[in-house]
N, C-alpha and C positions, 0 to 999 in steps of 0.2 A: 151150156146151162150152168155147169159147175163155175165155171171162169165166173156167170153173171153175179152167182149167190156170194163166191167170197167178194167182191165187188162192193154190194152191198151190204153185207159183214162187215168190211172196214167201210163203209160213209156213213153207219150209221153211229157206230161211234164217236169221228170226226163233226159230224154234225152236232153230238150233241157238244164234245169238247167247243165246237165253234160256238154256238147257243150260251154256253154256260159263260163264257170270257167274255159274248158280246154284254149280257146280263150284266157280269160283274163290272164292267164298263160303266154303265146304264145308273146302276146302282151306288157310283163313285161321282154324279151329278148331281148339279145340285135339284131339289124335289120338284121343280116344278120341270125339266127336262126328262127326269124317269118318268114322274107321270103320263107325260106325253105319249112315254114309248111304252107302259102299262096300258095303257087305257084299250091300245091296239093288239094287246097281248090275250091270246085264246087263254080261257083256263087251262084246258089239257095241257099244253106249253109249258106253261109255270111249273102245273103237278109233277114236270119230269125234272126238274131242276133242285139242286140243295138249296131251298132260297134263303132259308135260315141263317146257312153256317153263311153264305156269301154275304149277306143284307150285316150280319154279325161283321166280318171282315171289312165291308166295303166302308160301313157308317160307325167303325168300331173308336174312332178317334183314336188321341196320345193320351187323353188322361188314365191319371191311376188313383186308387183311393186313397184319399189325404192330399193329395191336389188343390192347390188352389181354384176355382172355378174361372173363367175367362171372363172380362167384363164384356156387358153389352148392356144398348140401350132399346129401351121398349116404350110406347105410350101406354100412357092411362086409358083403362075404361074408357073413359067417357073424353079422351081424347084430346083435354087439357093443356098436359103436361108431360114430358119424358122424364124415365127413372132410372138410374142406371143402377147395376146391381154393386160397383164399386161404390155407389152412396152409402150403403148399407154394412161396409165393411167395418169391422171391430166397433161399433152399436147395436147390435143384434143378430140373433140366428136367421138365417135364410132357409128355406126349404125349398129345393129346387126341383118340379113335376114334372117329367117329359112322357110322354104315351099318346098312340091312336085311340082314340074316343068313336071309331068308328066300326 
């Protein structure tokens, strides 16, 4: 009985050490392959894990403040046209939004 409890004592730790790496893994994809492995994700699961500080570490990128911003290109609204954001360079301020609207 005792043998069984320490047993269980260390798996559950390993487990979560396992859990947390397979996570930060998951979270170093790009979004449409985490979600995949979210979608099948219990809440309880999630609630045991630092998702924060890893989701912080995984998508934390290289830049720094005062950075120049990476160019990329995006369509218009209404699908037009592409914009790139180095169009924009030394003609005007840019303001750049990133966030879950969800």
């Amino acid at each position: 009985m005792r043998r069984k409890l320490l047993w269980i004592l260390a798996a559950i730790p390993a487990a979560w050490v396992a859990l947390s790496a397979g996570f930060f893994w998951a979270m170093s994809q790009p979004p449409a392959v985490f979600g995949g492995i979210v979608k099948y994700t219990p809440m309880p699961a999630m609630m045991l894990l630092p998702f924060e500080t890893m989701w912080s570490r995984a998508r934390g990128g290289t830049l720094n403040p005062g950075d120049m911003a990476p160019d990329f290109r995006l369509p218009t609204l209404d699908r037009s046209a592409t914009v790139s954001l180095s169009s924009f360079r030394g003609s005007r301020p840019v303001v750049l939004v990133f966030g879950s609207y969800t």
